[in-house]
C-alpha positions as CSV (number, residue, x, y, z in Angstrom):
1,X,4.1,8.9,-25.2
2,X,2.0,6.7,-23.0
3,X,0.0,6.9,-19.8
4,X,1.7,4.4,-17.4
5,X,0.9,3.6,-13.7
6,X,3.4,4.1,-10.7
7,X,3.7,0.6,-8.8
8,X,6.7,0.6,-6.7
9,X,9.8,2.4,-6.4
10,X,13.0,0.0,-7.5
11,X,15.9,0.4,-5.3
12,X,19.3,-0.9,-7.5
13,X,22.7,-0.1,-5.5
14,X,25.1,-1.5,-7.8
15,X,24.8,0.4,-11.1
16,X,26.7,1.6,-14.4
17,X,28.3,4.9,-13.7
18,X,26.2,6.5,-16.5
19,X,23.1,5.4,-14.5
20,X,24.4,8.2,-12.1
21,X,21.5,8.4,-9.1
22,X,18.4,9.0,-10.2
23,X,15.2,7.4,-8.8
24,X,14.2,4.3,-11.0
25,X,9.6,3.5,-10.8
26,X,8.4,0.4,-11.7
27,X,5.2,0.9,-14.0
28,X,2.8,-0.4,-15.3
29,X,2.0,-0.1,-19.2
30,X,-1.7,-2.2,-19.8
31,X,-0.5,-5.4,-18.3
32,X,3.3,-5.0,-18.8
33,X,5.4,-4.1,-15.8
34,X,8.5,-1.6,-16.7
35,X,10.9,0.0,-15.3
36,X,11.0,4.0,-16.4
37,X,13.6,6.8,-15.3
38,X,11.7,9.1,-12.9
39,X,12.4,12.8,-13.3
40,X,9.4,14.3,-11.7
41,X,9.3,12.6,-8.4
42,X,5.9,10.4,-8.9
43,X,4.9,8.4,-6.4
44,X,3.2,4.9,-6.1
45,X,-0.5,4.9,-7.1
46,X,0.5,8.7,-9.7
47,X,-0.8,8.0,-13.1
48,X,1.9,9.2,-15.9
49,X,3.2,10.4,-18.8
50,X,6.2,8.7,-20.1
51,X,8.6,9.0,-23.0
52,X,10.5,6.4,-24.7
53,X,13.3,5.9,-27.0
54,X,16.0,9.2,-27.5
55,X,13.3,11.4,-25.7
56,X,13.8,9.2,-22.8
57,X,17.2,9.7,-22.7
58,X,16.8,13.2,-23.0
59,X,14.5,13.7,-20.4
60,X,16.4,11.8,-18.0
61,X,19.1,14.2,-18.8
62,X,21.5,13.7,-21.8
63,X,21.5,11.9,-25.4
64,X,23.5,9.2,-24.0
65,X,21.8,8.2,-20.6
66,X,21.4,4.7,-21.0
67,X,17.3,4.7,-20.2
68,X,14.9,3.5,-22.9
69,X,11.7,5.0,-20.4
70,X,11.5,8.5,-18.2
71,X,8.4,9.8,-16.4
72,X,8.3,13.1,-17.5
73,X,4.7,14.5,-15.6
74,X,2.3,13.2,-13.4
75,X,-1.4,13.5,-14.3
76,X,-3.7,15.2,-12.3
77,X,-6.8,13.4,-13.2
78,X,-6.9,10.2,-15.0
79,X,-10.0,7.4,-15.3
80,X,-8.8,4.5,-16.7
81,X,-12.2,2.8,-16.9
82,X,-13.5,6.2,-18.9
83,X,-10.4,5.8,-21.0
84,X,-11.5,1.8,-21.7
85,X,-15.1,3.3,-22.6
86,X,-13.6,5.8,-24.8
87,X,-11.3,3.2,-27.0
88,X,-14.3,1.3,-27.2
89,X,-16.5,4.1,-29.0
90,X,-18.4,6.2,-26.2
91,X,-17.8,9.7,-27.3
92,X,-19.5,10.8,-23.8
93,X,-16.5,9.4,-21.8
94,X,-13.8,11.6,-20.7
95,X,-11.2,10.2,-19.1
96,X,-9.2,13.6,-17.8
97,X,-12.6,14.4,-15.8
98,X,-12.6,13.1,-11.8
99,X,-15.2,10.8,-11.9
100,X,-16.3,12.4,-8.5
101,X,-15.4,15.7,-8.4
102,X,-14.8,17.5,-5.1
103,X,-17.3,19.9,-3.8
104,X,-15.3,23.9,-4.4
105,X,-13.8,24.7,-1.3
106,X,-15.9,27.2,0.5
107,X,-19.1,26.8,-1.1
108,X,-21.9,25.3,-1.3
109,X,-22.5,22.2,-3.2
């Protein structure tokens, strides 16, 4: 699995019939711009979880969709600069935390 970003929807008319309609992302992997099969409805700026190889084309619906990427959940908090200072050895980082957590609704805070 890997933890991709959502850049930009990608609009392609003129498809394979096996493509059928579903909504294609374009995402970012590090550096690497892909396009990945979306099957949770992410939109641009979502951080998510996405599947490759025959779990791709399982989650985008059958063994022989021709996708080699699907989005398969969006993550509800994600600090990619935590993330960096975890792979680099801070065991106090924690990427899955907001950074700035919002105050509880109703209280005080």
């Amino acid at each position: 699995m890997l933890i991709c970003k959502v850049l930009k929807p990608l609009v392609s008319t003129n498809r394979i019939a096996d493509f059928q309609h579903k909504h294609l992302q374009v995402v970012l992997d590090g550096s690497t711009q892909k396009v990945a099969v979306d099957a949770v409805g992410a939109i641009p700026g979502d951080w998510v979880i996405c599947v490759g190889s025959s779990a791709a084309r399982e989650a985008a619906g059958s063994k022989s969709y021709p996708s080699d990427l699907t989005i398969v959940g969006i993550i509800d908090h994600w600090d990619p600069e935590a993330a960096k200072e975890m792979a680099a050895g801070n065991p106090t980082a924690n990427p899955a935390k907001p950074a700035n957590p919002a105050k509880p609704a109703g209280g005080a805070g």
